[in-house]
C-alpha positions in Angstrom: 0.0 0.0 0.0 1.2 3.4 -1.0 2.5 5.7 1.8 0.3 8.4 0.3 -2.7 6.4 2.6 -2.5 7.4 6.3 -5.0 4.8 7.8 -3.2 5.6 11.7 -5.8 8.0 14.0 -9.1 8.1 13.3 -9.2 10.1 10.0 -7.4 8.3 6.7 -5.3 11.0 4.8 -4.9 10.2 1.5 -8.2 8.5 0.8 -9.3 8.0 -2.5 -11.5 4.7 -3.5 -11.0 5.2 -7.7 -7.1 4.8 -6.7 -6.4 1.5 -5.7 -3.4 2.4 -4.1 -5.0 5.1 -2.0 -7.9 2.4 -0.9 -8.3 0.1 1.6 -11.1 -2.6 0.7 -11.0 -3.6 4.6 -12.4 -0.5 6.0 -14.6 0.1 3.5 -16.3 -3.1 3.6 -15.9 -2.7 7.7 -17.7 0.9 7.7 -20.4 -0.8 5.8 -21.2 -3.4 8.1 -21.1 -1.4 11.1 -23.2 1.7 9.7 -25.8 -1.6 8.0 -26.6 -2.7 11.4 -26.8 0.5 12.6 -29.2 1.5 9.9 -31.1 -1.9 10.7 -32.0 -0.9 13.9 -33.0 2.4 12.5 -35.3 1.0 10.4 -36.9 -0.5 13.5 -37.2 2.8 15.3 -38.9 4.5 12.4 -41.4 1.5 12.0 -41.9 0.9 15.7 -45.3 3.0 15.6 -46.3 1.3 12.4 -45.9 -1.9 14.4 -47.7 -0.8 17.5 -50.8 1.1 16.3 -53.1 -1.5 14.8 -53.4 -2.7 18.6 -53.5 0.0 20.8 -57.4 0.2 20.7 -57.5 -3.7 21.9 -55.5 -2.8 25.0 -57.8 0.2 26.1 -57.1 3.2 24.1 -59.7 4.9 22.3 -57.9 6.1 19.1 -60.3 6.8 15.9 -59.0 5.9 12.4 -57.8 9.0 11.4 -55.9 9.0 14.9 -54.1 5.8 14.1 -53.2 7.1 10.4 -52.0 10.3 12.0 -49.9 7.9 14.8 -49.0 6.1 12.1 -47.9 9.1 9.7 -46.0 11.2 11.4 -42.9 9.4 11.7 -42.9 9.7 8.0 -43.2 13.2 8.4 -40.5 13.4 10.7 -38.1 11.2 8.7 -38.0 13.2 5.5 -37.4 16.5 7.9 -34.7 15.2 9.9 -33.2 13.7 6.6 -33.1 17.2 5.5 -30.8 18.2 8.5 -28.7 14.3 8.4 -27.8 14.7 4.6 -25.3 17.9 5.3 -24.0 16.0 8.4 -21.3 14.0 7.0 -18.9 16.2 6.1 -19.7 18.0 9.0 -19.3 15.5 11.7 -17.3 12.5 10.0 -18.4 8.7 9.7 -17.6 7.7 13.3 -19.4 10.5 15.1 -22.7 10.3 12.7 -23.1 6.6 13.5 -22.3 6.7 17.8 -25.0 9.4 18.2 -27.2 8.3 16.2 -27.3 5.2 17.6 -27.4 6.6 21.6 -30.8 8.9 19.3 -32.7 5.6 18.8 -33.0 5.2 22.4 -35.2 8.1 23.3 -38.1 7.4 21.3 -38.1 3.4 22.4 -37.7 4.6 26.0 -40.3 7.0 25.3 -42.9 4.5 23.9 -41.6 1.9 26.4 -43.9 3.5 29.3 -46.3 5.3 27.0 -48.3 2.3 26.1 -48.2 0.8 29.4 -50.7 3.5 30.1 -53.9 3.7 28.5 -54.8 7.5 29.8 -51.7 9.0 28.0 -53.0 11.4 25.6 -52.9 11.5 22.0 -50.6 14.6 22.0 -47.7 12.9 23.6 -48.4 10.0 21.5 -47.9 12.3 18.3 -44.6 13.8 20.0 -43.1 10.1 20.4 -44.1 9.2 16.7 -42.5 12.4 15.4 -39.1 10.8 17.3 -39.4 7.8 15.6 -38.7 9.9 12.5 -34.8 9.7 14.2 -34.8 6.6 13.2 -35.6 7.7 9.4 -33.9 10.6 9.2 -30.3 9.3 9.6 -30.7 7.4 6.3 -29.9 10.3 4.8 -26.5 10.8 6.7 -25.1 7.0 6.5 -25.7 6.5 2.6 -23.5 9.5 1.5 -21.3 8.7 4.5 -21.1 5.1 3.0 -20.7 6.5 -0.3 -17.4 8.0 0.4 -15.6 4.7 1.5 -16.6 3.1 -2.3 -15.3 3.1 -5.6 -18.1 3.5 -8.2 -17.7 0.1 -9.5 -18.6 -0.8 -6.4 -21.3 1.7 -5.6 -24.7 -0.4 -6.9 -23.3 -3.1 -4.4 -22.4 -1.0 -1.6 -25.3 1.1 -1.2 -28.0 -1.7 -2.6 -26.6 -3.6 0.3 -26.4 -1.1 3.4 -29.6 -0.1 1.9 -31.1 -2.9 1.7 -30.4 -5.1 4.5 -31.2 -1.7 6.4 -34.7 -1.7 5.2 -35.0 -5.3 6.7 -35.5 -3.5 9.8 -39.0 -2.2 8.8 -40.0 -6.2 7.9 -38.0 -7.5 11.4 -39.9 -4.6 13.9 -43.5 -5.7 11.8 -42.8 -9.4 11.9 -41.4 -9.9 15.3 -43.6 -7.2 17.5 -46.3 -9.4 17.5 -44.6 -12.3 19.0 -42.9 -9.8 21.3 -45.7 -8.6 22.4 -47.4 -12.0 23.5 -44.8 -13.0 26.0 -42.8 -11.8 28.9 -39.0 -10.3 28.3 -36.8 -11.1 31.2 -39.3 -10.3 33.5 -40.2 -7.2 32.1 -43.9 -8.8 31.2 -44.9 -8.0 34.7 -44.4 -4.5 34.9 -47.4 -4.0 32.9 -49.5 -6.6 31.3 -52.5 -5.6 29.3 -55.5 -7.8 28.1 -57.2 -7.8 25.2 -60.3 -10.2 24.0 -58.8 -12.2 27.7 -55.3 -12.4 26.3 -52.4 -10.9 28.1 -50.1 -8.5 25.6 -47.1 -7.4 26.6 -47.1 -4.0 23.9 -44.6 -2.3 25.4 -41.9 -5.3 24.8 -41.5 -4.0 21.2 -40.0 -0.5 22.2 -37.6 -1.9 24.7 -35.8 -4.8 23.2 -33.3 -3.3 20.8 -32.1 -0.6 23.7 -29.7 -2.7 24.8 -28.2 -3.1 20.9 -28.4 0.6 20.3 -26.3 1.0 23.0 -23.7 -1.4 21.7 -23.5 -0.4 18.1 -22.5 3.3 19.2 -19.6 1.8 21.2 -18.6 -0.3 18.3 -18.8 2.8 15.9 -16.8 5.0 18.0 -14.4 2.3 18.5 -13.9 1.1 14.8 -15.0 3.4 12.6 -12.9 6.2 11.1 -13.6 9.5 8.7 -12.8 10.4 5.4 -11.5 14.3 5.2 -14.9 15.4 2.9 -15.2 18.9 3.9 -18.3 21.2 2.7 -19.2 24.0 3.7 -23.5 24.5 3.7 -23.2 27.2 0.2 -21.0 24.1 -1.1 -23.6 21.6 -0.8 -26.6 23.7 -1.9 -25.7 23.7 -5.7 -26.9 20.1 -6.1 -30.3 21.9 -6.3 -28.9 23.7 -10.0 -28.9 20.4 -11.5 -31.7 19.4 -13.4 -30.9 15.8 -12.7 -31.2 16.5 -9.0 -35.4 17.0 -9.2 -35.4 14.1 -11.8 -33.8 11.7 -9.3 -35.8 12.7 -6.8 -39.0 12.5 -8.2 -37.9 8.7 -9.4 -37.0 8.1 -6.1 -40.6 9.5 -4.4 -41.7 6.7 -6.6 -40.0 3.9 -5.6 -38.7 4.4 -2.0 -41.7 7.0 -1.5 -44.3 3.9 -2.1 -41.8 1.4 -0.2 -41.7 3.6 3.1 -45.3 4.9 2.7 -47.2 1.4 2.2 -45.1 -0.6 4.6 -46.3 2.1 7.3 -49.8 1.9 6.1 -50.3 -1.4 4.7 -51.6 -3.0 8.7 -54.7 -0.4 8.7 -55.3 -0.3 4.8 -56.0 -4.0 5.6 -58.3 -3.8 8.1 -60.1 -0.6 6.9 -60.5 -2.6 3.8 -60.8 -6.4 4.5 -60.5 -6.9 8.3 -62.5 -5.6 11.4 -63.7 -2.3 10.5 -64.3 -2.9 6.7 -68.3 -2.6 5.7 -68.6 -5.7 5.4 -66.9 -7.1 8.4 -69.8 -7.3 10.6 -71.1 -10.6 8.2 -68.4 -12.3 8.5 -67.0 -14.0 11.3 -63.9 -13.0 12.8 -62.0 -15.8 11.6 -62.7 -14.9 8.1 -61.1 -11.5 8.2 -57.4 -10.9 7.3 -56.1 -9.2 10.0 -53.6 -6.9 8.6 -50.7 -7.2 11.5 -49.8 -10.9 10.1 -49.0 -9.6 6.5 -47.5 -6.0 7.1 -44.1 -7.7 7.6 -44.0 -9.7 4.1 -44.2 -6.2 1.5 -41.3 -4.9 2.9 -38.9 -8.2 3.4 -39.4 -8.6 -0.5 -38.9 -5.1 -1.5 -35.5 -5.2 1.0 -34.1 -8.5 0.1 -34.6 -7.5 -3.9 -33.4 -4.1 -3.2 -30.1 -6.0 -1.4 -29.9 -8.4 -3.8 -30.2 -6.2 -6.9 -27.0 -4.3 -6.5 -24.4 -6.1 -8.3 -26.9 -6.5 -11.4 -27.6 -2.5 -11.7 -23.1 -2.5 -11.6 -23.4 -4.8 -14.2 -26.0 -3.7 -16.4 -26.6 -0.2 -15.2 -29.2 1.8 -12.5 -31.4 3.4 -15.8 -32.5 0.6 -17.3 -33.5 -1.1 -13.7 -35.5 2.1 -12.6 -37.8 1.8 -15.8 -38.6 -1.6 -15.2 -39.3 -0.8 -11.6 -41.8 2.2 -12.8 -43.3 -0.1 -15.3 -44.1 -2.7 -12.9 -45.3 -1.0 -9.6 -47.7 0.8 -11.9 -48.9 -2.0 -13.6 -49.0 -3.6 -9.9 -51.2 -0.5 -8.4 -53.7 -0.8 -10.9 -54.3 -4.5 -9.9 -54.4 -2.9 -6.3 -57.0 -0.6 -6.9 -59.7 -2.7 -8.6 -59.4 -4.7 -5.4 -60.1 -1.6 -2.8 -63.5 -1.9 -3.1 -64.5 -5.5 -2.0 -67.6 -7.2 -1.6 -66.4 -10.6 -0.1 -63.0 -11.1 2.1 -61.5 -13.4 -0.4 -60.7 -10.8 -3.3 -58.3 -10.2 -0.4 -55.7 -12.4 -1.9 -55.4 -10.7 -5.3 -54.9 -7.3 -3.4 -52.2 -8.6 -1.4 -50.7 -10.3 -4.0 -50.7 -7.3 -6.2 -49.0 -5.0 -3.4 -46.4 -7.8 -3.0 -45.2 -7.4 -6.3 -45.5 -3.4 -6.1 -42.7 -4.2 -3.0 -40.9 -6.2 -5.3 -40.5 -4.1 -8.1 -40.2 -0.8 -5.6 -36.9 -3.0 -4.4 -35.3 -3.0 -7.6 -35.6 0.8 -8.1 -34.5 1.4 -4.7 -31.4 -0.6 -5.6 -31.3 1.2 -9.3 -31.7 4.6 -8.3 -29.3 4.7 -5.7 -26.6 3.3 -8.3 -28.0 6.3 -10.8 -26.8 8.7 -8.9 -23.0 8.0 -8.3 -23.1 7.5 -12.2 -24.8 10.6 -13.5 -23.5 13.6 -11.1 -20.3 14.8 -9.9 -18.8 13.0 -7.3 -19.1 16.3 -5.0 -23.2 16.3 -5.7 -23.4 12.9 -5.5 -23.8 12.4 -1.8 -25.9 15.3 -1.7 -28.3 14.1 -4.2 -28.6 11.0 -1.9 -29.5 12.5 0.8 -31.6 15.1 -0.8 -33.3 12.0 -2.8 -33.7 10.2 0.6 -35.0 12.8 2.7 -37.8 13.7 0.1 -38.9 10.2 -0.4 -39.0 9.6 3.6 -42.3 11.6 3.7 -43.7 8.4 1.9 -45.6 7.5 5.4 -46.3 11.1 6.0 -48.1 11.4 2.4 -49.7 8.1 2.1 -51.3 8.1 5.8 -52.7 11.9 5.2 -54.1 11.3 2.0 -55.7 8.2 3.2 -57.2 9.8 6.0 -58.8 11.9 3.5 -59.9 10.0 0.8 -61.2 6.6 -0.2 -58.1 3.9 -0.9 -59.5 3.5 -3.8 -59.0 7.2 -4.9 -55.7 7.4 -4.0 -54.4 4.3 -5.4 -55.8 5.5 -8.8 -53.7 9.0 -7.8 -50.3 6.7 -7.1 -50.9 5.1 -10.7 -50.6 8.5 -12.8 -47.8 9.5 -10.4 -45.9 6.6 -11.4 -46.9 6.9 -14.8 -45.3 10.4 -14.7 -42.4 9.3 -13.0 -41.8 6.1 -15.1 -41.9 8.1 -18.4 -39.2 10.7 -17.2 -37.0 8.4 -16.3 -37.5 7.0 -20.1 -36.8 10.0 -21.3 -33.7 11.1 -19.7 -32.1 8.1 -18.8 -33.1 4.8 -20.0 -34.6 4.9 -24.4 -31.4 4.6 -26.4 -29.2 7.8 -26.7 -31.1 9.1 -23.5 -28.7 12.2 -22.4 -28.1 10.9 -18.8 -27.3 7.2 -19.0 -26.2 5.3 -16.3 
């Protein structure tokens, strides 16, 4: 290795990934593990209140639909804010400072929710203030993917950032797949301190919130241990020009549709279910109980397939190029919503299957243009914009929950599934346009 790489202290002089003399594929590939699991837990914080909602009302509070959207909303809101402040953080703070305190963040909101639901009088205000700091757990997104990005050639970049990505998002599928089970037994004794009944069964809500504590307290150690910074400095003015390129608002709006649907029906998919199909659909009151889907046991399967595609999708947009990947995306996630939406209006629960199996494949094809986009961007801008850009893209598209559970709690799903499909039409033809029909001006 070329003395012109100092890897001694906690910053590495010298650094450049294109050079591979001036590159160390060890503490690349060790930042990305680190800041993955990090960003996996993340992932749970943000989702935590998307996890929790559909049963508050079964353990004693009195929460109205449009309540539970709002509950269920405002993290998303909160995300794509905080993303706006996390995506000029690291060349501000450095890699190893970004990670430790934003792990030590993730703790407040658990904590917060931790005794919150063990309490059926706390009111809805405070319950709104604890889902806006869920949003924590969204917003850093937008400081680890640029961070990331600096410890990566672009060769590597569709394989890099498709996995931290990813396997990050595989926090929103763990927190919606496990909360359940956590909440129907004890943790280390921690059962007793407040056990709540509902139809004669003892749930345990607040077991959820407090589990992953302990590992947000590890994983800031281990970053302030291990990690080190690259010497990126920018000063605010510096990082502002990304907004002068066209292909800034292009991205982004590619990537409102495909991470924008990801975040915003993983959120809302629980009550969209029973709203529609399950205990407070018209028709529910005909049907037994039994008969109903109830949307907690299928929340968790969307985004597992739109995370392990978006993982596994990396190395094919290196290969074959992001451009090509995020049209195919568009194409199908359309295609996918309009199937959705002829199913939004049921008159028997069993047209529940094609619904679900339509949004399935929306989370499938919304993986490969997370993957694609992401890949996009090293490509098209300079490499100084190119974090930016992610983090502007990322922060945008984090209002997904915010957008989907307000316009739902105003309209009929029905409506605003039709709305997503021209969206996505609009989108998917732009990206045509510019970036994937042969001789488009931006390829990549």
């Amino acid at each position: 290795m070329s003395s012109a790489l100092n890897t001694d202290g906690r910053v590495l002089h010298g650094w450049d990934p294109e050079n591979e003399e001036t590159w160390d594929s060890a503490i690349a590939w060790r930042t990305l593990w680190i800041t993955t699991i990090t960003l996996f837990m993340a992932f749970c914080t943000w989702y935590l209140v998307a996890a929790i909602a559909p049963v508050l009302n079964q353990i004693g509070f009195d929460l109205s639909t449009s309540q539970l959207y709002w509950l269920t909303s405002l993290p998303g809101l909160a995300g794509g804010l905080l993303r706006l402040i996390f995506m000029f953080l690291p060349a501000i703070m450095g890699t190893r400072k970004l990670v430790a305190m934003s792990s030590l963040l993730f703790v407040i909101p658990m904590m917060g929710w931790f005794f919150a639901v063990q309490n059926t009088d706390t009111p809805f205000w405070w319950l709104l203030v604890l889902a806006f700091l869920t949003g924590i757990g969204g917003g850093v997104f937008s400081g680890f993917m640029p961070s990331t990005g600096f410890f990566f050639p672009k060769r590597l970049s569709g394989t890099a950032l498709g996995l931290q990505a990813g396997l990050g998002n595989f926090g929103v599928s763990f927190i919606l797949l496990v909360a359940p089970w956590l909440m129907g037994m004890t943790l280390l004794g921690i059962g007793f301190v407040a056990p709540q009944r509902s139809e004669d069964t003892e749930l345990f809500v607040h077991n959820p919130a407090i589990v992953l504590v302990p590992w947000a307290i590890v994983m800031a150690v281990v970053a302030w241990i291990f990690l080190k910074d690259v010497p990126v400095k920018a000063n605010f003015r510096q990082q502002i020009d990304i907004f002068g390129n066209k292909n800034t608002w292009i991205l982004t709006i590619a990537y409102l549709m495909t991470f924008g649907a990801f975040s915003g029906f993983a959120a809302q998919l629980a009550l969209i279910i029973n709203n529609v199909y399950g205990t407070n659909s018209d028709f529910a009151a005909t049907y037994a109980a039994e008969d109903l889907p109830k949307g907690a046991a299928f929340a968790f399967l969307g985004p597992f397939i739109g995370s392990l595609v978006r993982a596994a999708w990396g190395p094919l947009c290196d290969r074959f190029g992001g451009a090509i990947w995020t049209f195919v995306s568009g194409v199908g996630m359309t295609l996918s919503t309009v199937v959705a939406a002829l199913f939004l209006t049921p008159d028997n629960p069993d047209q529940f299957w094609w619904f679900l199996g339509a949004m399935l494949f929306l989370f499938f094809f919304s993986g490969i243009g997370n993957a694609s986009t992401f890949k996009q961007m090293p490509m098209i801008l300079p490499k100084r914009q190119a974090g930016g850009v992610i983090g502007w893209t990322g922060a945008i598209a984090a209002f997904g929950p915010f957008i989907v559970g307000v316009l739902l709690s105003m309209m009929a799903p029905h409506v605003f599934f039709w709305g997503c499909v021209v969206f996505f039409a609009f989108a998917t033809a732009l990206v045509w346009i510019y970036y994937a029909r042969p001789n488009a001006p931006f390829p990549g």
